[in-house]
TIVEXFI-252453 format. One line per 10 residues: number of its first residue (from 1); for each residue y, z, x of N, C-alpha, C, O. Coordinates in Angstrom, 3 decimals, always signed. Example, Ala and Ser with C-alpha at 12.3 -4.5 7.8 and 13.67 -1.06 7.14 Angstrom:
2
1 = -5.690:+7.800:+13.190:-4.500:+7.800:+12.300:-3.300:+7.800:+13.200:-3.319:+8.465:+14.236; -2.250:+7.080:+12.850:-1.060:+7.140:+13.670:+0.030:+7.870:+12.900:+1.138:+8.039:+13.409;
***
This chain:
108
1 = +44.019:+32.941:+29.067:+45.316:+32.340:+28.938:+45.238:+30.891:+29.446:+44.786:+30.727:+30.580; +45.607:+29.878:+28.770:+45.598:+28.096:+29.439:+46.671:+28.132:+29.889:+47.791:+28.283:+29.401; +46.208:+27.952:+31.085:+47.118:+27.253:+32.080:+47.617:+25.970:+32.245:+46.950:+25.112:+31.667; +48.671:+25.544:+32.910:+48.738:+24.058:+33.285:+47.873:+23.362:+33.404:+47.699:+22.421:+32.630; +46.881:+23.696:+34.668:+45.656:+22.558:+34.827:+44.593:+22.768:+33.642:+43.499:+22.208:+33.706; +44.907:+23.504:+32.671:+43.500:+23.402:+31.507:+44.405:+22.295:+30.851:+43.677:+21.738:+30.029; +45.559:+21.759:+30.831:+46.276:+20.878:+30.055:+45.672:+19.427:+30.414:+45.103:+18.555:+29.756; +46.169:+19.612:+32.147:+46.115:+18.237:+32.878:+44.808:+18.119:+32.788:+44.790:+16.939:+33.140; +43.277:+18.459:+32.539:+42.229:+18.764:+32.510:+42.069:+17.892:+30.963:+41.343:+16.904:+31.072; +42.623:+18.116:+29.611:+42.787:+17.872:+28.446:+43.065:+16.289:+28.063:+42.532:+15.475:+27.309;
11 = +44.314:+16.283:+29.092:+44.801:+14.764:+29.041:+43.555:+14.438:+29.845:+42.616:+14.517:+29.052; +43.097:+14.098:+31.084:+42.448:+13.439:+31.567:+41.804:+12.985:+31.094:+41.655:+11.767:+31.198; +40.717:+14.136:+29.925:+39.458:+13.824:+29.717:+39.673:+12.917:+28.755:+39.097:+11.834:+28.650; +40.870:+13.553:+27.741:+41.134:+12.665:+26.814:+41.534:+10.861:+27.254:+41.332:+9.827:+26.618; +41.913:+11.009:+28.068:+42.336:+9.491:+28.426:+41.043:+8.443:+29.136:+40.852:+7.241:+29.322; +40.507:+9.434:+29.320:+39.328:+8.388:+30.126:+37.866:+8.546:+29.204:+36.883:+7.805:+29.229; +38.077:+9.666:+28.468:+36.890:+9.412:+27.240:+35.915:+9.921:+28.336:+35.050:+10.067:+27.472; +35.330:+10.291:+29.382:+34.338:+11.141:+29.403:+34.815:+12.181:+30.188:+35.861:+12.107:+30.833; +33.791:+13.538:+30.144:+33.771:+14.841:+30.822:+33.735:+14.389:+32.299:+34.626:+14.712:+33.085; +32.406:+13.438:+32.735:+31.863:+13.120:+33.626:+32.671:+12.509:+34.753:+32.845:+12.934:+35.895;
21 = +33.145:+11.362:+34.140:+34.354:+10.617:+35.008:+35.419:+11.248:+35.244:+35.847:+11.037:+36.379; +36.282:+12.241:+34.357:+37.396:+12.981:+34.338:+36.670:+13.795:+35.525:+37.269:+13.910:+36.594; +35.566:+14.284:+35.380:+35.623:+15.493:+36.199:+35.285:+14.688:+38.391:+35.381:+15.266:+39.474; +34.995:+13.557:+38.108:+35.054:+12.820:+39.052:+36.507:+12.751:+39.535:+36.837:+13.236:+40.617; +37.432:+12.095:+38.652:+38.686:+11.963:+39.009:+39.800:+13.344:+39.183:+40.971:+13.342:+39.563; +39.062:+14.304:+38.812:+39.954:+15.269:+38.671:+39.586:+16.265:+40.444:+40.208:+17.183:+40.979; +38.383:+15.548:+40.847:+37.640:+16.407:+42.559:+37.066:+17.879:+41.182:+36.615:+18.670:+42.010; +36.935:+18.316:+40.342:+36.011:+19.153:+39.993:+34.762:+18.974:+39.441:+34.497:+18.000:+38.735; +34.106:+19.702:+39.667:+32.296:+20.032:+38.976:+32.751:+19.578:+37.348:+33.820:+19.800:+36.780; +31.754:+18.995:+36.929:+31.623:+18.470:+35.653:+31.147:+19.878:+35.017:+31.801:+19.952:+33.976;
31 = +30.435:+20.895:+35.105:+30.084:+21.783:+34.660:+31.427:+22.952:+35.233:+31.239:+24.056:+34.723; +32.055:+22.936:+35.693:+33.675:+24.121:+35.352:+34.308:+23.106:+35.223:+35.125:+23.308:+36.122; +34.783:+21.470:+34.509:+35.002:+20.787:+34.103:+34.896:+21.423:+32.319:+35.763:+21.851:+31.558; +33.399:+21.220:+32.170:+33.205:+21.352:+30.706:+33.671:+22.925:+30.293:+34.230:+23.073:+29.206; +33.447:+24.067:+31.139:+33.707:+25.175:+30.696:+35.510:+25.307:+30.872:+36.156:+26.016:+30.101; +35.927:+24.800:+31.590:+37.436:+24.870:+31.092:+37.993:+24.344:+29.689:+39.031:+24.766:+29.178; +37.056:+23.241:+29.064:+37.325:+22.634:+28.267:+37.246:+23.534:+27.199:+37.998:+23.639:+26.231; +36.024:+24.311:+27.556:+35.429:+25.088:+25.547:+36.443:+26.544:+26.357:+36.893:+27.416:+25.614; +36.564:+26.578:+27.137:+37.739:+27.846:+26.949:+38.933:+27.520:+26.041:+39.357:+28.022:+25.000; +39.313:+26.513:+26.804:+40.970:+26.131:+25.926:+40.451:+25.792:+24.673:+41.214:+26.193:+23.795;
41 = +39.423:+25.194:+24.207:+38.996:+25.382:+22.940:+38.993:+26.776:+21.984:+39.448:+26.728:+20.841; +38.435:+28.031:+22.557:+38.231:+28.968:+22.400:+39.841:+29.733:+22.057:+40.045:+30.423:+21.058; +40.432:+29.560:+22.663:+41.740:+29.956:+22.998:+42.465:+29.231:+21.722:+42.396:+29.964:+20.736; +42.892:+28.450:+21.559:+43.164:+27.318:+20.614:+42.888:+27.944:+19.193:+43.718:+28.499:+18.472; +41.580:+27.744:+18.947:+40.554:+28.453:+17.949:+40.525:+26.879:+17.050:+40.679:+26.871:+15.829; +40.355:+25.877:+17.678:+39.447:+24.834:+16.943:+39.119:+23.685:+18.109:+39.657:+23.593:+19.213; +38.410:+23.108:+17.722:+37.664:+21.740:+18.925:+38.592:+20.893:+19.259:+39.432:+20.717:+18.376; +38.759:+20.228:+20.349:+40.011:+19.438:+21.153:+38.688:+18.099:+20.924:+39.032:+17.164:+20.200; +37.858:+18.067:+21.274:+36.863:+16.830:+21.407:+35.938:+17.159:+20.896:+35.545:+18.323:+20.977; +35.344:+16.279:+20.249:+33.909:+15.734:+19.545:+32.947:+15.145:+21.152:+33.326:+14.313:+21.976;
51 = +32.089:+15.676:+21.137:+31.345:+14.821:+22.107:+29.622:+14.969:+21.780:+28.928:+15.819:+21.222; +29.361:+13.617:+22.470:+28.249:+12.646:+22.361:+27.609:+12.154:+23.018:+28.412:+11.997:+23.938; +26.494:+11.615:+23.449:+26.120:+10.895:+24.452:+27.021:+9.842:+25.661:+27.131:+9.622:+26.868; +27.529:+9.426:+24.309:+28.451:+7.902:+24.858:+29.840:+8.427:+25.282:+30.644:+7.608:+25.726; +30.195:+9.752:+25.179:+31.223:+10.369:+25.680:+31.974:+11.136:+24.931:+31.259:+11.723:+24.118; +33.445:+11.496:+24.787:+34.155:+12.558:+24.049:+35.129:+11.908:+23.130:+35.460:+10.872:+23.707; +35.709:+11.982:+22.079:+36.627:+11.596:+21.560:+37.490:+12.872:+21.061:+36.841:+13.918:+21.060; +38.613:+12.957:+20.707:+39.574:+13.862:+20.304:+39.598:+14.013:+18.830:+39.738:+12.976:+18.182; +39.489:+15.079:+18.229:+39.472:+15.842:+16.850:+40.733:+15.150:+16.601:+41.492:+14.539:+17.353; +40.764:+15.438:+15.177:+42.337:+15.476:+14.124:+43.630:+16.200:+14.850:+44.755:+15.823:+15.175;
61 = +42.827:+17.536:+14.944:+43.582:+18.352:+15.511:+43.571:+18.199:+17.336:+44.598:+18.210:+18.014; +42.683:+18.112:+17.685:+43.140:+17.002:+19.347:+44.055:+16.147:+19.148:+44.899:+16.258:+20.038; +44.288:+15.409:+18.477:+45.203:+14.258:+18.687:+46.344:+14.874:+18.304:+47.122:+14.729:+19.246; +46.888:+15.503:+17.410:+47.730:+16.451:+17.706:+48.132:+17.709:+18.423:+49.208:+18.158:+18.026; +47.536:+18.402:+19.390:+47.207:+18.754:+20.064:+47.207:+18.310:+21.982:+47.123:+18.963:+23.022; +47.331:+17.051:+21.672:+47.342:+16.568:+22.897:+48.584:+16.088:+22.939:+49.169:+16.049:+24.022; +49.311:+15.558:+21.545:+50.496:+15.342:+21.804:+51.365:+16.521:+21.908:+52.289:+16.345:+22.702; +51.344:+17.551:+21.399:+52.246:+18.339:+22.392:+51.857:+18.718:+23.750:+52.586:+19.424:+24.447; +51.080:+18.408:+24.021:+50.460:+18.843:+25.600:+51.516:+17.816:+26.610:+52.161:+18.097:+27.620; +51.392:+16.754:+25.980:+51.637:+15.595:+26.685:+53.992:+15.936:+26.656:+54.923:+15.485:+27.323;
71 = +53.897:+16.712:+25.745:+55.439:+16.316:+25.216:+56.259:+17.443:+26.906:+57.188:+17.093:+27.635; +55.332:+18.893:+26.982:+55.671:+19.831:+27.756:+56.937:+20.991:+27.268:+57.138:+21.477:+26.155; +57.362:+21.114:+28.019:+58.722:+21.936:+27.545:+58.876:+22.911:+28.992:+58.141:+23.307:+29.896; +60.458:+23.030:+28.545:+60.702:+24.165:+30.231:+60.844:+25.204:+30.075:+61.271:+25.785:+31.073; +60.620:+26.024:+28.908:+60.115:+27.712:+28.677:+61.264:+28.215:+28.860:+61.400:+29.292:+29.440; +62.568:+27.305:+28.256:+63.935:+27.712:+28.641:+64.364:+27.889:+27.037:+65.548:+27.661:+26.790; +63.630:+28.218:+26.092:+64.309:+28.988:+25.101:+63.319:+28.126:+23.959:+62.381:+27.403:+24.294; +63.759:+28.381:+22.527:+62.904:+27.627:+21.553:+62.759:+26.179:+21.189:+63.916:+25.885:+20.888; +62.210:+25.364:+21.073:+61.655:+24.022:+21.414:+61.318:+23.439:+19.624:+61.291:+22.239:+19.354; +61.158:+24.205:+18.887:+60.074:+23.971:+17.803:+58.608:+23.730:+18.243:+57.812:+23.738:+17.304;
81 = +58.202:+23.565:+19.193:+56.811:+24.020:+19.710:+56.287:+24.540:+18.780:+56.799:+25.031:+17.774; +54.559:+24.395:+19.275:+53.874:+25.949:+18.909:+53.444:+26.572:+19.816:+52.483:+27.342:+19.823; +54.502:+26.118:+21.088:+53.745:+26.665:+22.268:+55.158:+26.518:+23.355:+56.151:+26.061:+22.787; +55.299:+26.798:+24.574:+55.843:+26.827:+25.519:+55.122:+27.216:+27.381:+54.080:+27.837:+27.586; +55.814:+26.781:+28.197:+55.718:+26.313:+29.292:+56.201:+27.872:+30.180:+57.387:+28.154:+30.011; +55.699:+28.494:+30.743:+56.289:+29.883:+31.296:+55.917:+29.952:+32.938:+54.805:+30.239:+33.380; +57.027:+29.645:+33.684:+56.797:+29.514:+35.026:+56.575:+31.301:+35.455:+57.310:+32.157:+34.962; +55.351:+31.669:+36.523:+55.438:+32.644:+36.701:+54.989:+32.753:+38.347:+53.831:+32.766:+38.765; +56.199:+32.823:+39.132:+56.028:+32.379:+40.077:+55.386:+30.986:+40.977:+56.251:+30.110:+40.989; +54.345:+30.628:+41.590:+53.605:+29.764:+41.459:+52.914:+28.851:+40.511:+52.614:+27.657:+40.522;
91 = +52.755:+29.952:+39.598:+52.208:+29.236:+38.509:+52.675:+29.159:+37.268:+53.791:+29.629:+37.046; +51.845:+28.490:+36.101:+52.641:+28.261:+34.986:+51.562:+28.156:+34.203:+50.606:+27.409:+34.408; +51.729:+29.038:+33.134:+51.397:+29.036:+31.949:+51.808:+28.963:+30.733:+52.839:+29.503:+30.333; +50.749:+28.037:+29.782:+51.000:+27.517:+28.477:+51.037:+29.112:+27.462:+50.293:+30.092:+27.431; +52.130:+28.781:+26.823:+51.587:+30.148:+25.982:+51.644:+29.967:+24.249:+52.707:+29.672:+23.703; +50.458:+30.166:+23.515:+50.774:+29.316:+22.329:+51.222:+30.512:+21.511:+51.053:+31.698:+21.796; +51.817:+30.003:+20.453:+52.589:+30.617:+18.814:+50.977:+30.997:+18.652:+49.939:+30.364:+18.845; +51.286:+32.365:+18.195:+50.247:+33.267:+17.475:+50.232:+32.519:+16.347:+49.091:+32.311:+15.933; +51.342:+31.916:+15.536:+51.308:+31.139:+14.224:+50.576:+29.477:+14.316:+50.389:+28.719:+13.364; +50.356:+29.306:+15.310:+49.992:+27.762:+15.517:+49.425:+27.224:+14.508:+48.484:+27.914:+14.116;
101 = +49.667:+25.843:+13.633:+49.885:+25.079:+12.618:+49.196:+23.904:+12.696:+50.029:+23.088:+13.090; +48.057:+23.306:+12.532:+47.620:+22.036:+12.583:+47.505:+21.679:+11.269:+46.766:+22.390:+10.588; +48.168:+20.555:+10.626:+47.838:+19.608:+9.388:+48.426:+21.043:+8.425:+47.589:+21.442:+7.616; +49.317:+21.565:+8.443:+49.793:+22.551:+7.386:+49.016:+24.025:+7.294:+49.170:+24.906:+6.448; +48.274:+23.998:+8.262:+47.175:+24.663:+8.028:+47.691:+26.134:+9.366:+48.353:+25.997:+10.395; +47.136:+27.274:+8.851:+47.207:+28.117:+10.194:+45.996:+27.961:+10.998:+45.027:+27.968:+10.240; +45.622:+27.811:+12.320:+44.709:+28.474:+12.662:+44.238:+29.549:+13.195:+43.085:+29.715:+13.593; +45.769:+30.869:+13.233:+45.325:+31.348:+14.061:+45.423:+32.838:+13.208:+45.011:+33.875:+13.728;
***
């Protein structure tokens, strides 16, 4: 299940373009850095980043993808999302539409 910090984890990397530095700035291991990443990938069911020597860039579907990450929501009823925000006690989890939609497309 992605959680909040697999989000804030998403933006980071995405904003600073590497695993390496994100995982510097974030105080975590670059290696449960990268495996949070291909989880929420996994979860998702397509690639958030392309990566390379020279660092990561964001898919088609990343860049959409990150913009709803970035948009949030308060899990206080339907949003048009493909996803929502579910406080559960302490914590909070993302929970996506079984139907989730990139470029017209299903992926799931």
């Amino acid at each position: 299940m992605m959680t909040i910090q697999f989000l804030k984890y998403i933006v980071a990397v995405a904003e600073i373009g590497s695993i390496t530095e994100a995982a510097k700035q974030l105080h975590v291991s670059q290696p449960s850095l990268s495996a949070a990443l291909k989880a929420a990938e996994k979860e998702v069911g397509f690639e958030i980043f392309t990566r390379s020597r020279s660092g990561v860039a964001l898919t088609k579907e990343g860049v959409e993808f990150l913009g709803y990450a970035r948009q949030g929501d308060t899990g206080d009823g339907p949003s048009g999302r493909p996803f929502h925000i579910e406080q559960t006690g302490e914590a909070a989890l993302l929970r996506l539409d079984p139907a989730l939609h990139v470029h017209g497309e299903c992926i799931r």
